[in-house]
C-alpha positions in Angstrom: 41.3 -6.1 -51.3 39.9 -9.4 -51.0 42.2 -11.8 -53.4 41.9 -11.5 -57.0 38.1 -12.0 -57.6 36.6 -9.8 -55.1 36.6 -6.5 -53.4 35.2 -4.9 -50.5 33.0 -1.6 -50.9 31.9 0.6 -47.9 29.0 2.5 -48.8 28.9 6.4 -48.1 25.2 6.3 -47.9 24.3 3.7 -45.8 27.5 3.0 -43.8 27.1 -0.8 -44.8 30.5 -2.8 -45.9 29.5 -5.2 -48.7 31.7 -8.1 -50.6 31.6 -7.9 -54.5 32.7 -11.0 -56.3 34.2 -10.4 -59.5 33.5 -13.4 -61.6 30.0 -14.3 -60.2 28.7 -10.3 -59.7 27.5 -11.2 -56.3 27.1 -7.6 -54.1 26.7 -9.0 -50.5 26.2 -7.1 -47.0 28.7 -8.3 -45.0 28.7 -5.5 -41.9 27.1 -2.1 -41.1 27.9 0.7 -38.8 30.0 2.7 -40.2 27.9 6.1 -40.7 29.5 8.6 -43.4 31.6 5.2 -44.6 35.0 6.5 -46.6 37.9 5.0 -46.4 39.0 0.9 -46.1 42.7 -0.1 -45.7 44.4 -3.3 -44.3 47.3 -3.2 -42.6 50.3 -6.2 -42.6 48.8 -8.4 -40.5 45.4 -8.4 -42.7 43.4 -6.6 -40.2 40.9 -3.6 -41.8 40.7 -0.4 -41.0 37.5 2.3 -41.9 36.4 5.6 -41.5 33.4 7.5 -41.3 33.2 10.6 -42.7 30.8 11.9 -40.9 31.7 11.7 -37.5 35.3 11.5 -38.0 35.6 7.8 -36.2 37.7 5.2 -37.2 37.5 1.3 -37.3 39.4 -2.0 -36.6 38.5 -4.6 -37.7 40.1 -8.7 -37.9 38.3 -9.8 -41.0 35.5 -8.2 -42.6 32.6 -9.9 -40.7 33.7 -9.2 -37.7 32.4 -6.4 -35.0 34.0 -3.0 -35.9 36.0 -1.8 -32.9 36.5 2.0 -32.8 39.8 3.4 -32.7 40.4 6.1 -29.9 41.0 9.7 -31.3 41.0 13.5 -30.7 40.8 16.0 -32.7 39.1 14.1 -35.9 36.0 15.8 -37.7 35.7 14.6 -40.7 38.0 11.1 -41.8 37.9 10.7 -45.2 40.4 8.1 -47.4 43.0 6.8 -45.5 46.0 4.5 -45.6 48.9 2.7 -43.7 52.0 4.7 -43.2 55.0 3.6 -45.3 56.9 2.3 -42.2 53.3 0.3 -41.1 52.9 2.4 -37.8 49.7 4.8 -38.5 47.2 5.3 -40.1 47.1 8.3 -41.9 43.8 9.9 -41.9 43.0 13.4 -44.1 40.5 15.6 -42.2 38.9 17.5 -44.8 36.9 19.6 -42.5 40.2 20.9 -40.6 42.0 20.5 -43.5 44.8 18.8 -41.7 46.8 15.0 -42.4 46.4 13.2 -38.8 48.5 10.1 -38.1 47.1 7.6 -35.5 49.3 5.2 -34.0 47.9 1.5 -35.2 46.4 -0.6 -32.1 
């Protein structure tokens, strides 16, 4: 997610979003806050999105080190993986508590 020598990794655990790079094995905090951490997408215009399990919120954000602004929602218990929908509107968000697919319009 990050070109082709490193990838971001949002930790379940500790809700902290860390930077691996590939070649030189570096694991580095680069943000926190994000509880029950599950899911990381971007969307075209390179912006990330998260979700925390736990609480069901989800996450903007512009680049990875920048503050995590929550994304308005009703309903959500539990957001687990999610992804961009194929025509780049929503995020599609899988509750597994509810059991229910939930698409939230992008901001």
């Amino acid at each position: 997610m990050e070109g082709p020598d490193q990838l971001l990794v949002l930790d379940y655990t500790t809700g902290n979003l860390h930077r691996l790079d590939l070649k030189t094995k570096s694991f580095d905090k680069i943000n926190g806050g994000f509880g029950g951490g599950d899911g990381l997408t971007r969307d075209t215009k390179g912006r990330l999105f998260a979700s925390n399990y736990k609480t069901g919120q989800l996450f903007v954000l512009d680049k990875p080190e920048s503050k995590p602004q929550i994304i308005p929602t009703e309903g959500l218990a539990s957001a687990a993986d999610i992804s961009i929908s194929p025509d780049g509107k929503y995020l599609m968000v899988p509750d597994m508590e509810k059991g229910k697919l939930f698409f939230v319009q992008l901001p």
